[in-house]
MIDRENTOR-606885 format. One line per 5 residues: number of its first residue (from 1); their letters; for each residue z, x, y of C-alpha. Coordinates in nm, 4 decimals, padded with zeros to 6 digits. Example, Ala and Ser with C-alpha at 12.3 -4.5 7.8 and 13.67 -1.06 7.14 Angstrom:
1) AS) 00.7800/01.2300/-00.4500; 00.7140/01.3670/-00.1060
END
This chain:
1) XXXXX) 18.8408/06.2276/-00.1891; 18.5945/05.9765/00.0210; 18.7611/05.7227/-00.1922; 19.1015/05.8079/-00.1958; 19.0707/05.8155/00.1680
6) XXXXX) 18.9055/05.4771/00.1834; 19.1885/05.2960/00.0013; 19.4718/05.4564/00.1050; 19.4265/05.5540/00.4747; 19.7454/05.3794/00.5735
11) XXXXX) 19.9632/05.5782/00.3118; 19.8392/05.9117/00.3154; 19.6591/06.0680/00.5615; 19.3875/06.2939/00.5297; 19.5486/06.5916/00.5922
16) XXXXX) 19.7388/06.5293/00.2505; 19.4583/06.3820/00.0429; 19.2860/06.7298/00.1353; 19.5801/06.9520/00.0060; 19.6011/06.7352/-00.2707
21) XXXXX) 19.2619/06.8545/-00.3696; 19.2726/07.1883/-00.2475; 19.0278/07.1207/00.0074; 18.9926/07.1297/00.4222; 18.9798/06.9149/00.6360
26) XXXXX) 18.6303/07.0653/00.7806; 18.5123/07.0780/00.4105; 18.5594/06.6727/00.4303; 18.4182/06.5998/00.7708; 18.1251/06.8753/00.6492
31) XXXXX) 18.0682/06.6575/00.3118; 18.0813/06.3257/00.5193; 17.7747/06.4620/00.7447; 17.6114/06.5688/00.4502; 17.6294/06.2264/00.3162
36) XXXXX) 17.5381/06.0956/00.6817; 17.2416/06.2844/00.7086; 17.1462/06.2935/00.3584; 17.1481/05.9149/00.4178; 16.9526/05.9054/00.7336
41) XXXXX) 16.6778/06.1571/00.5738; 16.6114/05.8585/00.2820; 16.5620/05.6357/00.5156; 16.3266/05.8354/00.7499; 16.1016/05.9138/00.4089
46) XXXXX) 16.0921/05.5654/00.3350; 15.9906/05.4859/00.7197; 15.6773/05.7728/00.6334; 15.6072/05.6285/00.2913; 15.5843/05.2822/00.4976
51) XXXXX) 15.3862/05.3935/00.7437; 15.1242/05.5889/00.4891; 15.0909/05.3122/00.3050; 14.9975/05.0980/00.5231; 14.7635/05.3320/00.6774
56) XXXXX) 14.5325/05.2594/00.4324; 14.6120/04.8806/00.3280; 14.7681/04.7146/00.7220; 14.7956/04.4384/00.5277; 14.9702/04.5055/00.2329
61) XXXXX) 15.3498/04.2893/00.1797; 15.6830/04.4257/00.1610; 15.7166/04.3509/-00.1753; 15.4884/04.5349/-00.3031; 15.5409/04.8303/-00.0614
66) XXXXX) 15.9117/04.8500/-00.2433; 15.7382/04.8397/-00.5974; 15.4983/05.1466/-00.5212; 15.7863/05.3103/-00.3622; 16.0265/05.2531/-00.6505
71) XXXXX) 15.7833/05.3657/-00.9047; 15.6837/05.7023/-00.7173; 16.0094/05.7876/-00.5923; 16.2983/05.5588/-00.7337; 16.4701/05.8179/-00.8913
76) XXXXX) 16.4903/06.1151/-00.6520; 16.5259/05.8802/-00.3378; 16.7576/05.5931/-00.4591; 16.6862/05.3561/-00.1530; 16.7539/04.9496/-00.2666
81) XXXXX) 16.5005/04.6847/-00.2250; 16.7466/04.5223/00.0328; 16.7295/04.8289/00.2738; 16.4156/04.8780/00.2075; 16.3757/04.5318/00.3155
86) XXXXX) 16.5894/04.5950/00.6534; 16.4073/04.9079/00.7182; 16.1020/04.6942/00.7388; 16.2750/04.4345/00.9599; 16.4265/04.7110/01.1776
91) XXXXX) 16.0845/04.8709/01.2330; 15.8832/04.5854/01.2819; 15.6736/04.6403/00.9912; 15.6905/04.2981/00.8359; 15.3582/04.1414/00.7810
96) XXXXX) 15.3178/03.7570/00.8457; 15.3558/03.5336/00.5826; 15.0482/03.3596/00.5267; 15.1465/02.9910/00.4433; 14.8842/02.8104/00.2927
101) XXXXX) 14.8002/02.4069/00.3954; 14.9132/02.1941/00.1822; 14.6829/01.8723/00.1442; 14.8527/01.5798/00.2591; 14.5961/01.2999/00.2352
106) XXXXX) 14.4226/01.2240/-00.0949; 14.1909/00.9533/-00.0276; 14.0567/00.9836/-00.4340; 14.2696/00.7105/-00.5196; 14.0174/00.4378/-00.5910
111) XXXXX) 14.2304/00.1963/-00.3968; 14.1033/-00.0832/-00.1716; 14.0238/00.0496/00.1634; 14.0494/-00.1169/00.5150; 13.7574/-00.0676/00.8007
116) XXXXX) 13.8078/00.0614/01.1074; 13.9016/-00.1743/01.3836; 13.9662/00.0103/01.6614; 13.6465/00.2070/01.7377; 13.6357/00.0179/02.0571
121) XXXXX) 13.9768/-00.0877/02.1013; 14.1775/00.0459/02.3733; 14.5668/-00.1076/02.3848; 14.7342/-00.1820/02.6938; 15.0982/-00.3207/02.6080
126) XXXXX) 15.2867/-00.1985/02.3797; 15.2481/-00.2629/02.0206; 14.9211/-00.3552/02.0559; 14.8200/-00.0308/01.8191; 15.0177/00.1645/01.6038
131) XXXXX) 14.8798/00.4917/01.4800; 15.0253/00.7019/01.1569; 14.9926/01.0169/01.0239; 15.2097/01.2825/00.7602; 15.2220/01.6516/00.8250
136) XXXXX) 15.4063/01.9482/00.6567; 15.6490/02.1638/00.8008; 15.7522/02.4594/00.6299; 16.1140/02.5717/00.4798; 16.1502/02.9351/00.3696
141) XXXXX) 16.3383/03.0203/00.0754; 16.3675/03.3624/00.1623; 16.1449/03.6002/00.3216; 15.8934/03.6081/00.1080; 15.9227/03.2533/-00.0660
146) XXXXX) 15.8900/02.8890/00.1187; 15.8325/02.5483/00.0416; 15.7400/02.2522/00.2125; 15.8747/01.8959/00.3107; 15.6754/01.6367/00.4743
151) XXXXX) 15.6956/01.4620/00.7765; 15.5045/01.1204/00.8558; 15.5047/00.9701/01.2481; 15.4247/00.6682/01.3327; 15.3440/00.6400/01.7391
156) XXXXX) 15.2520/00.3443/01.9774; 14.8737/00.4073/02.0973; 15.0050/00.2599/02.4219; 15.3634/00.3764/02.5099; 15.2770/00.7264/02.3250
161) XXXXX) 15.6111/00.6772/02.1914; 15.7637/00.7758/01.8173; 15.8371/00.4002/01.7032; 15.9255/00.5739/01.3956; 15.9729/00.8624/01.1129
166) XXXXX) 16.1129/01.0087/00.8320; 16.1173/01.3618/00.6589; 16.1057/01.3847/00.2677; 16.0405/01.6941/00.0117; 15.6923/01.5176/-00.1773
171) XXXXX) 15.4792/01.3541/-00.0203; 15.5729/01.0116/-00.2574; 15.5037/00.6238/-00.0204; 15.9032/00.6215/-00.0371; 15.9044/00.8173/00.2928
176) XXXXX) 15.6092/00.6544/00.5445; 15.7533/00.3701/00.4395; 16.0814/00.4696/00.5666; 15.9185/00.5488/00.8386; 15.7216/00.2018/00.8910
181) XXXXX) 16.0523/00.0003/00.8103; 16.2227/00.2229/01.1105; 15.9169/00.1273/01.3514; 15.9557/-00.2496/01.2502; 16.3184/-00.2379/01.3616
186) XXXXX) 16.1511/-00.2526/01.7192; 15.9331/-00.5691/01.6731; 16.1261/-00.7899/01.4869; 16.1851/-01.1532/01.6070; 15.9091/-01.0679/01.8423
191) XXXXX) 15.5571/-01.2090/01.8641; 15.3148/-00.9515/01.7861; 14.9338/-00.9097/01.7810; 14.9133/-00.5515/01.6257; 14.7005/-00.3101/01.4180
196) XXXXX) 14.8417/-00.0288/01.2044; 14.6210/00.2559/01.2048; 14.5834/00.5337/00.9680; 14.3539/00.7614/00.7376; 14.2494/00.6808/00.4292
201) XXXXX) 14.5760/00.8247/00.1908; 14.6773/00.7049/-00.1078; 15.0111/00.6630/00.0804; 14.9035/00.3869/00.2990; 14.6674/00.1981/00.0745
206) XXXXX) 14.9609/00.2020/-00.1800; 15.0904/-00.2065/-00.2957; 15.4340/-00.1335/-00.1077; 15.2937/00.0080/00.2383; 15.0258/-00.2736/00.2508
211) XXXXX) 15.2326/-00.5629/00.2028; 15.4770/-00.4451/00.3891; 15.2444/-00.4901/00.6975; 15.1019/-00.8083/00.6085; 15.4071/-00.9825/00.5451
216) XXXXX) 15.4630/-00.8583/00.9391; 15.1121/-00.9968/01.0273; 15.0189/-00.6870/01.0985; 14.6487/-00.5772/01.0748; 14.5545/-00.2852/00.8645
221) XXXXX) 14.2901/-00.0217/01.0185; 14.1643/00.2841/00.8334; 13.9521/00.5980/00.9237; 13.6410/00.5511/00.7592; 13.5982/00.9558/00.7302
226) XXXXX) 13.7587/01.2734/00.7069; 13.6801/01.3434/01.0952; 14.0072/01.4073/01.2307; 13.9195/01.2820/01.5560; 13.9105/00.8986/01.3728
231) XXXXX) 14.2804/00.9535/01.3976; 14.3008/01.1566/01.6918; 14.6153/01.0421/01.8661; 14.8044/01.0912/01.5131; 14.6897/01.4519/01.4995
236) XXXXX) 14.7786/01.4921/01.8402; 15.1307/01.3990/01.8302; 15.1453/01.6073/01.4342; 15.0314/01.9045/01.6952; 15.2644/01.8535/01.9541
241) XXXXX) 15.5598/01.8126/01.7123; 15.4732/02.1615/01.5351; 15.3413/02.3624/01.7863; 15.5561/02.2241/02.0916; 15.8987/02.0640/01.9756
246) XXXXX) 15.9502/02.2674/01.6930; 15.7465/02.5970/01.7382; 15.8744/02.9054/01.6095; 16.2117/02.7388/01.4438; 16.2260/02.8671/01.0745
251) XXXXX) 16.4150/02.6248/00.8585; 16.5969/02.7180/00.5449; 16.6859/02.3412/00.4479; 16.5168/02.0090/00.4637; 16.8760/01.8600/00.6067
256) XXXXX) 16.7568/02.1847/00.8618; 16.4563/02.0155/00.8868; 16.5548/01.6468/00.9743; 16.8169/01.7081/01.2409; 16.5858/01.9045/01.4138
261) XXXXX) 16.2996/01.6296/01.4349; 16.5864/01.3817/01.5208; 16.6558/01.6155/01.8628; 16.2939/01.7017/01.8979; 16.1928/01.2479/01.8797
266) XXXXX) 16.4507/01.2112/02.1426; 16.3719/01.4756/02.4123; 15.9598/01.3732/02.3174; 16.0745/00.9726/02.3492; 16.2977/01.0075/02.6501
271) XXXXX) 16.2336/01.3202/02.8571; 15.8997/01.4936/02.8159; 15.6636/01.3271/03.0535; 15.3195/01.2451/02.9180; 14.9572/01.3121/03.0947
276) XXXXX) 14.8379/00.9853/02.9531; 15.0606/00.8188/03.0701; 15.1057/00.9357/03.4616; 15.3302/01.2043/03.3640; 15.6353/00.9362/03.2611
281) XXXXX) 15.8193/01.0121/02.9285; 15.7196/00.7297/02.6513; 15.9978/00.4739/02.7129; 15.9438/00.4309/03.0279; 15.6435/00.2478/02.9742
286) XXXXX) 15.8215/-00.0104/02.7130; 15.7843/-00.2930/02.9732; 15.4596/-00.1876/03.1271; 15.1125/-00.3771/03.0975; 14.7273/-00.3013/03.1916
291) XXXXX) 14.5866/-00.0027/03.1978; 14.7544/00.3404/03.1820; 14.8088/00.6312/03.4732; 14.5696/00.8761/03.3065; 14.5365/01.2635/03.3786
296) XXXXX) 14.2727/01.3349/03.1826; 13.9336/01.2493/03.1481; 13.8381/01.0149/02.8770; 13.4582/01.0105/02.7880; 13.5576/00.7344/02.4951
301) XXXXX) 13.7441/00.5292/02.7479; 13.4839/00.5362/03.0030; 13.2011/00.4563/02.7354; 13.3847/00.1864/02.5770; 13.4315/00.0542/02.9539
306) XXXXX) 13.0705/00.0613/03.0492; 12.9845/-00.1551/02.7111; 13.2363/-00.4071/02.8302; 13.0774/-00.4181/03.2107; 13.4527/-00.2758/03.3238
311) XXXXX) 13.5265/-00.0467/03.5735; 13.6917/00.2576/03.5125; 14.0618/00.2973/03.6773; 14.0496/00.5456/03.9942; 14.3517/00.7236/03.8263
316) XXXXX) 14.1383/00.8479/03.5008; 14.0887/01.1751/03.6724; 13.8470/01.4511/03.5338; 13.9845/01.7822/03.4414; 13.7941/02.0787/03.4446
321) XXXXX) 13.9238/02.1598/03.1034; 13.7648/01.8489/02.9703; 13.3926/01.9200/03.0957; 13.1294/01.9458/02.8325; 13.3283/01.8075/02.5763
326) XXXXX) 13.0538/01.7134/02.3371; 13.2804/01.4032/02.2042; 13.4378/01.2756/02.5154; 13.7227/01.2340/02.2433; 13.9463/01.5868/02.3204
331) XXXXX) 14.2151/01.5454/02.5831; 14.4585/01.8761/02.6311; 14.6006/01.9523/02.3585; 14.9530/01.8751/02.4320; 14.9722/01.6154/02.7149
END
């Protein structure tokens, strides 16, 4: 009857389909509640099963919730995996995904290495020092499945500005290069006196990557450790894209992916003002020279400045969140 009545509402009504079958119409509204509730009683047992579950394992997945459920009970409380999913979902009762790191520097190549040359360099014009990094960002498959793409940055020490970038699905040269040749857009015709920095990957030690910035005349500077802080700007600005510009977006597709990071460059480039740089967004300071509007305390800048017999600018201004820094290398984590 539920089905004659679902395809052919329009040409009989339900007074007819009843008589046809020799039923009433309260018999069919009665059966239709039955189902209803019948229905909503499933649902509420799979709620308790959830719940008593998870009473004694909090941290236990959804998919193996639906196994143990479907094992036990499949056949006297016929529930599918994709409810079972939704009733999850509906509940809050999902547990976070736990996404592991991937590595993205291997510095076990065996490939010629560069020193560091900017332990006591501090830049103040633009490409003066250019500082590069990769970093993962995370596309989910489906709830319970993801995968990763890769994103490599390459900023201006000075302006703080994204000079350039790229977003690829391995973590193959093909893609910091792509983000190098985008960055040497800016300079060319243009006399330069500029040092590349970056970690030790196999990446940028590769043939391509190095030439590339020698036949610009550009020098090459490596981190001569795993010490994040040897890179410390790049692992900012990895930080700020991730946990700033792109928090909480969950991507299904690396095209997903790279429109996103070309909206999140732009309003970073062009709009978001910068505490290193007296609270200006990046391209404002493509013209500018000397020393830069600080907001924050910098323990490396003022030690670097005492070696030199320099005084340190009145506008490097200590914040209290900086004190007793044991570095003097950790500004705020998102200026």
């Amino acid at each position: 009857m539920t089905d004659l009545h679902a395809k052919a509402a329009k040409k009989y009504n339900l007074a007819a389909i009843c008589g046809l079958f020799g039923k009433s119409k309260q018999a069919y509204y009665q059966y239709d509640e039955d189902v209803a509730m019948a229905k909503a009683a499933r649902e509420e047992f799979a709620l308790q099963y959830i719940r008593d579950i998870r009473s004694l394992d909090p941290g236990i997945g959804g998919v193996k919730l639906w196994y143990m459920y479907h094992d036990e009970f499949g056949c006297d409380y016929p529930i599918g995996r994709d409810r079972f999913c939704r009733i999850l979902d509906e509940h809050g009762l999902k547990v976070r995904l736990k996404i592991r790191k991937p590595r993205t520097t291997d510095s076990t190549h065996g490939l010629p290495t560069y020193p560091n040359l900017i332990k006591d360099f501090i830049p103040t014009a633009p490409n003066q020092l250019w500082v590069s990094d990769i970093t993962y960002i995370v596309i989910m498959d489906d709830d319970y499945h993801y995968h990763f793409c890769y994103l490599s940055l390459i900023l201006d020490a000075y302006t703080e500005e994204i000079v350039g970038w790229s977003v690829g699905p391995t973590l193959d040269t093909t893609y910091p290069l792509e983000a190098l040749r985008m960055a040497l857009e800016r300079i060319e015709g243009k006399e330069i006196n500029l040092i590349h920095h970056s970690d030790r990957g196999c990446q940028y030690v590769s043939r391509e990557y190095v030439n590339l910035l020698k036949n610009y005349g550009i020098r090459i500077s490596m981190t001569e450790s795993g010490d994040p802080r040897d890179n410390a700007q790049a692992e900012r600005i990895n930080n700020t894209m991730k946990n700033e510009l792109l928090k909480d977006k969950v991507f299904r597709s690396i095209q997903e992916v790279i429109a996103a990071v070309a909206v999140a460059v732009d309003f970073y480039n062009n709009r978001r003002p910068h505490m290193s740089i007296g609270m200006k967004a990046p391209a404002e300071m493509a013209e500018s020279i000397g020393d830069r509007d600080m907001r924050w305390h910098s323990y490396r800048l003022e030690a670097i400045k005492s070696r030199d017999n320099l005084d340190i600018p009145e506008n490097c201004l200590p914040l209290t969140a900086c004190q007793g820094s044991p570095s003097g290398l950790r500004p705020p984590v998102n200026p």
